[in-house]
N, CA, C and O of each residue as an XYZ file, in Angstrom:
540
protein
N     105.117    101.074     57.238
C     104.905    101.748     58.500
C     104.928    100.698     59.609
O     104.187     99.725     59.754
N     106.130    101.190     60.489
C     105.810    100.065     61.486
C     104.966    100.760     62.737
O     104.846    101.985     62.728
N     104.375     99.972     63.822
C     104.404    100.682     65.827
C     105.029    100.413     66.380
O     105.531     99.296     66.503
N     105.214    101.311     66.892
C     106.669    101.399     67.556
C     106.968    101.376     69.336
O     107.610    100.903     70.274
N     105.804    102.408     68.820
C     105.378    102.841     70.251
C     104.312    103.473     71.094
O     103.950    104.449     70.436
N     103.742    103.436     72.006
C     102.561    103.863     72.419
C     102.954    104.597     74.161
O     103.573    104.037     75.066
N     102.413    105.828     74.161
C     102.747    106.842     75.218
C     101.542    107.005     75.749
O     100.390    107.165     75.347
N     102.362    106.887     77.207
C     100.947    107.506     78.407
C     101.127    108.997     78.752
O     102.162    109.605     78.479
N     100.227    109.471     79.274
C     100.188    111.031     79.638
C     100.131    110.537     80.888
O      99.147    109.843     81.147
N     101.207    110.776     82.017
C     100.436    110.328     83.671
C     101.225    111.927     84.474
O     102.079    112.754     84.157
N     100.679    111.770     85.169
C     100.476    112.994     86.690
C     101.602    111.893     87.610
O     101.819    112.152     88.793
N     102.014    111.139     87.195
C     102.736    110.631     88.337
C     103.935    109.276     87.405
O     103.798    108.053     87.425
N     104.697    109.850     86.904
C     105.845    109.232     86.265
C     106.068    108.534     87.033
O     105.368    107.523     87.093
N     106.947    108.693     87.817
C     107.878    107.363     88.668
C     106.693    106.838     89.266
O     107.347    106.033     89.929
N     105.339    106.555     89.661
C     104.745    105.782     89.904
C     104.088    104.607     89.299
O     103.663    103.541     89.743
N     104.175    105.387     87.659
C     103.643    104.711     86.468
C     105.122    103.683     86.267
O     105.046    102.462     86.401
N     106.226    104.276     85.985
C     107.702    103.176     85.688
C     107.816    102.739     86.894
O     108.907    102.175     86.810
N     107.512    102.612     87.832
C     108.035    101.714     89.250
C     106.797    100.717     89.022
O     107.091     99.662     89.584
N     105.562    100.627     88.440
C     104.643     99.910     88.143
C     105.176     98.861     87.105
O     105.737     97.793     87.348
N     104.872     99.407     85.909
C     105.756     99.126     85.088
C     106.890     98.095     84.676
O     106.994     97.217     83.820
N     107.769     98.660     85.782
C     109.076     97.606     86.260
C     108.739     96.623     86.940
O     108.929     95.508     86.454
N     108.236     96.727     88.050
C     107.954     95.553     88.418
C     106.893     94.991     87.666
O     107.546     93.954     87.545
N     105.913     94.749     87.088
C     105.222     94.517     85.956
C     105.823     93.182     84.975
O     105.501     92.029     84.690
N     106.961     94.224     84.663
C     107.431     93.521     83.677
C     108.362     92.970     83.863
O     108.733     92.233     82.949
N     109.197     93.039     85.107
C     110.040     92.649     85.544
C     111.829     92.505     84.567
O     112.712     91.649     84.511
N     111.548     94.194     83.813
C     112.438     94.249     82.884
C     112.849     95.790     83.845
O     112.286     96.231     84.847
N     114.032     96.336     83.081
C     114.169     97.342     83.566
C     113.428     98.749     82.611
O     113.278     98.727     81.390
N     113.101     99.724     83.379
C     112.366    100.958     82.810
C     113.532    101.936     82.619
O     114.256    102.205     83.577
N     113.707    102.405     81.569
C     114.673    103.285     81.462
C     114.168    104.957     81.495
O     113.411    105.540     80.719
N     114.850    105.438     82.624
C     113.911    106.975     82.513
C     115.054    107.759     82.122
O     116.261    107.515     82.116
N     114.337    108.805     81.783
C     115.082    109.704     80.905
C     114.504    111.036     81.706
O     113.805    111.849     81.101
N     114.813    111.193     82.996
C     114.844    112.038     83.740
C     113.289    112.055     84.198
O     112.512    111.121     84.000
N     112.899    113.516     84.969
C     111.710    113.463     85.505
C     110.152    113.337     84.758
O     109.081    112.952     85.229
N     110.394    113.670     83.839
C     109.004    113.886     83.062
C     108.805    112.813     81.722
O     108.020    113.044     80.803
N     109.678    111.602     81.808
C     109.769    110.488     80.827
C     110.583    109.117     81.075
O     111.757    108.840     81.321
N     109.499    108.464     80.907
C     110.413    106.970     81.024
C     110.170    105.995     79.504
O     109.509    106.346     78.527
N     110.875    104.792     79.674
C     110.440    103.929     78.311
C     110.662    103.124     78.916
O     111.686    103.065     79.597
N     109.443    101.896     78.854
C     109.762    100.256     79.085
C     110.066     99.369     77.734
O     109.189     98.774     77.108
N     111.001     99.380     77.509
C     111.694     98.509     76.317
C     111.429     97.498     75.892
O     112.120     96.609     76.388
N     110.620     97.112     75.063
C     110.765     95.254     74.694
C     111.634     95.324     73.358
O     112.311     96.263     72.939
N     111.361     93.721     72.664
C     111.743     93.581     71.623
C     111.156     94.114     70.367
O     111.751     94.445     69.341
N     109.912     94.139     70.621
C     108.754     94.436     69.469
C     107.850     95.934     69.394
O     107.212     96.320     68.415
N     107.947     96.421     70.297
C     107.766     97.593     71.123
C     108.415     98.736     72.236
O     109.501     98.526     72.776
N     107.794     99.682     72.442
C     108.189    100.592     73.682
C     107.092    101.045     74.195
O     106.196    101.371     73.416
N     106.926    101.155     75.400
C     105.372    101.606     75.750
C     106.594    102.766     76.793
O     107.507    102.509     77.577
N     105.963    104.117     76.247
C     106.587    105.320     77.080
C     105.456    105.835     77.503
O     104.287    105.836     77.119
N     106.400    106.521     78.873
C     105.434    107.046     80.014
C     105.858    108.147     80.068
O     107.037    108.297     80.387
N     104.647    109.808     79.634
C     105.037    111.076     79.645
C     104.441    111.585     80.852
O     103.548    111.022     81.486
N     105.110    112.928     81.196
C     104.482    113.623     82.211
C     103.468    114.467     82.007
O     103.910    114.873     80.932
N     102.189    115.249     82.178
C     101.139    115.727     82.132
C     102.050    116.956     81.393
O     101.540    117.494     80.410
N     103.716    117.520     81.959
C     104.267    118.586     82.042
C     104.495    118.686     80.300
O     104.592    119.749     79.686
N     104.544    117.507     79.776
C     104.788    117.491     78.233
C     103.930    117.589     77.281
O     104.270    117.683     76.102
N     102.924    117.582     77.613
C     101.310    117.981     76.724
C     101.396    119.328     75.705
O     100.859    119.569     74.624
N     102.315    120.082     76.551
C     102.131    121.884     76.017
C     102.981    121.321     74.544
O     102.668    121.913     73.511
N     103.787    120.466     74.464
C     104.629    120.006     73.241
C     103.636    119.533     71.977
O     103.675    119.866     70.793
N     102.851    118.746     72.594
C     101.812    117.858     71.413
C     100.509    118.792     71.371
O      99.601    118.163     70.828
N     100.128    120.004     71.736
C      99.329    121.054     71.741
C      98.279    120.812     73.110
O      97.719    119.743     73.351
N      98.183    121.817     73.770
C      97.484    122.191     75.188
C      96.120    121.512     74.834
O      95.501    121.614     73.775
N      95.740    120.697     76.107
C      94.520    120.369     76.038
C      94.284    119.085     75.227
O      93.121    118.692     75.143
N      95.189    118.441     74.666
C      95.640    117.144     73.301
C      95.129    115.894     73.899
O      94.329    115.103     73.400
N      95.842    115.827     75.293
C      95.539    114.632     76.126
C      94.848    114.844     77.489
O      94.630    116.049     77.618
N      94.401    114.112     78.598
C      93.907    114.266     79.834
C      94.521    112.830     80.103
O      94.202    111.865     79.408
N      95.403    112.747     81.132
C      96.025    111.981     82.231
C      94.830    110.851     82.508
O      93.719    111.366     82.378
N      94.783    109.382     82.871
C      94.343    108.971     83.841
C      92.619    109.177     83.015
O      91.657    109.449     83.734
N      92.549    109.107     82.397
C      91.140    109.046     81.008
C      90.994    108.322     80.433
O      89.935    108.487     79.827
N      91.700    107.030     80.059
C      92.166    105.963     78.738
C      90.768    105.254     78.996
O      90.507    105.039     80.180
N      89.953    104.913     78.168
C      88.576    104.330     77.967
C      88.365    103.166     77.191
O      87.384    102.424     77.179
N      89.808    103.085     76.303
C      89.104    102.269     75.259
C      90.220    101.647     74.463
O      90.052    101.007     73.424
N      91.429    101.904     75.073
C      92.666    101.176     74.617
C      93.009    100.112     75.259
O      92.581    100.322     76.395
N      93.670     98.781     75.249
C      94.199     98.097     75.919
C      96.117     97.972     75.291
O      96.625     97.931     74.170
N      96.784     97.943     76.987
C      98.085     97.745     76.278
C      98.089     96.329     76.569
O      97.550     96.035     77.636
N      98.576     95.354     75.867
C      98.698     94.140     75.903
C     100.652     93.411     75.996
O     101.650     93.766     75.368
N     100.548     92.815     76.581
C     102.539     92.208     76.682
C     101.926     90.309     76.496
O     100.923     89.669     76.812
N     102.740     90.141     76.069
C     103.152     88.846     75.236
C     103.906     88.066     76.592
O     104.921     88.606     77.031
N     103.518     87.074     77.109
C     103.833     86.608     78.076
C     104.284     84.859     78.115
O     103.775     84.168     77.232
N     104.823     84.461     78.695
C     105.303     83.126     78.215
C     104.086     82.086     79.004
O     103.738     81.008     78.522
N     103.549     82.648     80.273
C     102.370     81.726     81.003
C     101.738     82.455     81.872
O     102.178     82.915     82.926
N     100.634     82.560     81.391
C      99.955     83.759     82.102
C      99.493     83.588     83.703
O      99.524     84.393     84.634
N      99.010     82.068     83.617
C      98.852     81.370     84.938
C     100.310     81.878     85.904
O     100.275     82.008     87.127
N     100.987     82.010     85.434
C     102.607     81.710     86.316
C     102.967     83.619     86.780
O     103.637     84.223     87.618
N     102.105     83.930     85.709
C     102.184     85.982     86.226
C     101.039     85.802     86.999
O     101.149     86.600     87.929
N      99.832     85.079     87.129
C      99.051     85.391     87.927
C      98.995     85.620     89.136
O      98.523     86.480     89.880
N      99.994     83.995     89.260
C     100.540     83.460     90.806
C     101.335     85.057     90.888
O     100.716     85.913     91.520
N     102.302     85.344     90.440
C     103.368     86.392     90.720
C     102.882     87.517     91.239
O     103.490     88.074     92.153
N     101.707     88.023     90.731
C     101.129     89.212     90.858
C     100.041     89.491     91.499
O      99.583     90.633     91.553
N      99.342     88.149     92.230
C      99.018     88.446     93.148
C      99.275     89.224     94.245
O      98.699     90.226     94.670
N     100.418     88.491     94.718
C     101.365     88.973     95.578
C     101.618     90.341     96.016
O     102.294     90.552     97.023
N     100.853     91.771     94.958
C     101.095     93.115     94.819
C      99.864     93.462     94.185
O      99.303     94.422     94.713
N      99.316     92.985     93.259
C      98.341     93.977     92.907
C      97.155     93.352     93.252
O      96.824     92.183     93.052
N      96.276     94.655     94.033
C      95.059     93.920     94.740
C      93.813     93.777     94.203
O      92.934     93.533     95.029
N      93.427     93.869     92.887
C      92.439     93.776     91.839
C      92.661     93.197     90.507
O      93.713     93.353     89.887
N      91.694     92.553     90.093
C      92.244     91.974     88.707
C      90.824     92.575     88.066
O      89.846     92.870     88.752
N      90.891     92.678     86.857
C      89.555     92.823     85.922
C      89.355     91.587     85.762
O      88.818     91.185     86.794
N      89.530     90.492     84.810
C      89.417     89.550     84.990
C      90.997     88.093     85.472
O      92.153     87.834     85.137
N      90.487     87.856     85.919
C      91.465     86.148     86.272
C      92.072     85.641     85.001
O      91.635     86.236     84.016
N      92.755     84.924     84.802
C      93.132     83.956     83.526
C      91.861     83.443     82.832
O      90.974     82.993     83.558
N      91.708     83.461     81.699
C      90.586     83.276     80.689
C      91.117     82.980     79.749
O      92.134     83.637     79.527
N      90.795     82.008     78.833
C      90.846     81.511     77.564
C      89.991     82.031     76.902
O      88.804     81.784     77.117
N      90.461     83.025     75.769
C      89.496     83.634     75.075
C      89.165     82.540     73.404
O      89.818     81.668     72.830
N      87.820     83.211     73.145
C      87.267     82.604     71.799
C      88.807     82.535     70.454
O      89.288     81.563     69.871
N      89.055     83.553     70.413
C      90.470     83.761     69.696
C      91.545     83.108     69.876
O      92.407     83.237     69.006
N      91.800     82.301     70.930
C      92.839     81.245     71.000
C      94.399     81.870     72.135
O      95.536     81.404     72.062
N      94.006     82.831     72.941
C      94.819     83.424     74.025
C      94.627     83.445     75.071
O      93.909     84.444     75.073
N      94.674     83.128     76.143
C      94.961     82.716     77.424
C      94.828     83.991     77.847
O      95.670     84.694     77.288
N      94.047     84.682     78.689
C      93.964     86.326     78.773
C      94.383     86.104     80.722
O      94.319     85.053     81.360
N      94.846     87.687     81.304
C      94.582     87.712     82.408
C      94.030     89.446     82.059
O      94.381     89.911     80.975
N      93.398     90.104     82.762
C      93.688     91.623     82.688
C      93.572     92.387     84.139
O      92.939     92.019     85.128
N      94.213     93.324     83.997
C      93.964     94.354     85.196
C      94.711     95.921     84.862
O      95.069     96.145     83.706
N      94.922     97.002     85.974
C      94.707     97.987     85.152
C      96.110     98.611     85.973
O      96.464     97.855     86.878
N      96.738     99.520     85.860
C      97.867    100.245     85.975
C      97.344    100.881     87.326
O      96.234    100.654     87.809
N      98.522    101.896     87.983
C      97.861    103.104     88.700
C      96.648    104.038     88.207
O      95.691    104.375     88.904
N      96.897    104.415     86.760
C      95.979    105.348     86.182
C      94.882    104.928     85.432
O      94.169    105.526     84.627
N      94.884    103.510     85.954
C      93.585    102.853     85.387
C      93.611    102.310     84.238
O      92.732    101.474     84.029
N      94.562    102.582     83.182
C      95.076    101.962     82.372
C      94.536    100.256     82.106
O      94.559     99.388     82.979
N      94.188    100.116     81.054
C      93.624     98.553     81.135
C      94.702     97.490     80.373
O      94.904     97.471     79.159
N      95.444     96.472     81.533
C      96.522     95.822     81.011
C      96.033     94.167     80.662
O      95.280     93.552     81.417
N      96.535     93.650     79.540
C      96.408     92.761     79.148
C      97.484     92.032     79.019
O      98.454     92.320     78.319
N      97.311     90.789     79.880
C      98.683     89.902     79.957
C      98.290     88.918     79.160
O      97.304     88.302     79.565
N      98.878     88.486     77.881
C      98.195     86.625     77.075
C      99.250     86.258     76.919
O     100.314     86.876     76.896
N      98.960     84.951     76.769
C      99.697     83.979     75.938
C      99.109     83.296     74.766
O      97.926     83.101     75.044
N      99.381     82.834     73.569
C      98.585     82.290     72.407
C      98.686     80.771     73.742
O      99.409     80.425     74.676
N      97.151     80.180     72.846
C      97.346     78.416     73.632
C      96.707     77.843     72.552
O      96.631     76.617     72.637
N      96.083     78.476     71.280
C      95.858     77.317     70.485
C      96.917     77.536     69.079
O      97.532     78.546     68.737
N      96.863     76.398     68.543
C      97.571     76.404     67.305
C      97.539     78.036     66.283
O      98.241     79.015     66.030
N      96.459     77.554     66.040
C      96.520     79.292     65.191
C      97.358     80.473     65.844
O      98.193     81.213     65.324
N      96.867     80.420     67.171
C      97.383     81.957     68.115
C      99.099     81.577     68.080
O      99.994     82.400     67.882
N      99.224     80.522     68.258
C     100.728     80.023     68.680
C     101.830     80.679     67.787
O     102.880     81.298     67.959
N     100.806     80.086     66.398
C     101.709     80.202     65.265
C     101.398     81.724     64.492
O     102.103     82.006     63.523
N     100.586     82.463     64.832
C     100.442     84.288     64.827
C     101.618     84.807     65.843
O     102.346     85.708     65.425
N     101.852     84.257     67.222
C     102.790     85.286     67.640
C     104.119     84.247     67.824
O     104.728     84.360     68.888
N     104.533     83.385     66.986
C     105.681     82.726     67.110
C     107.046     83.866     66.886
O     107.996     83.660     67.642
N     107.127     84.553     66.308
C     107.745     85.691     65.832
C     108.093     86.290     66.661
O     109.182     86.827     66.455
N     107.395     86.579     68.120
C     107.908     87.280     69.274
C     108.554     86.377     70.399
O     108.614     85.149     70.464
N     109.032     87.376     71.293
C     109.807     86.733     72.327
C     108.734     86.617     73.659
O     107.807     87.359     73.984
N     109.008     85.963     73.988
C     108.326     85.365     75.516
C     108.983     85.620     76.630
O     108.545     85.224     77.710
């Protein structure tokens, strides 16, 4: 079993992929009004519309609720997105942090509050856990 992928429920699509995009500074591929996908190598993090819920059964999800997930992206220097993203987003949860685990953390949160996690591995162990991915 692999993951593949992980979907948002948002009230506001193109606000969530225009986030997103610039974010990641990859392109968001939408698939019309009520769905987008931000593409990596290792993942897809898709963005649904509230309008698609009645599909996965009424009442399944609530928009703009996420409590306890973090989406995390694999970053080549987190210091160097910090500088970048200042520039646009006007809150951080926390600043660049070196966590106990050996990753270089920044976090902050989407339009819908969403809690985003930008790392990089910085010690040996972490380095050599996500050597496998792309930066």
């Amino acid at each position: 079993m692999n993951l593949v992928s992980i979907r948002i429920i948002t009230a506001n699509v193109t606000a969530m992929a225009d986030f997103y995009e610039r974010l990641t500074g990859g392109t968001v591929v939408r698939l019309g009004d009520q769905f987008a996908e931000v593409r990596t190598a290792s993942a897809t993090l898709a963005i649904g519309s509230v309008e698609t819920v009645g599909l996965f059964g009424p009442g399944s999800v609530r928009p703009a609720d996420n409590n306890t997930a973090i989406i995390e992206f694999l970053v080549a220097d987190v210091d160097l997105e910090f500088a970048r993203l200042r520039e646009w987003i006007a809150e951080f949860v926390t600043e660049p942090t070196t966590m106990p685990w050996g990753n270089r953390s920044l976090l902050l949160r989407d339009p819908d509050g969403n809690l985003i996690n930008l790392f990089a591995p910085v010690s040996p162990d972490a380095i050599e856990k996500f050597a496998r991915y792309e930066r």
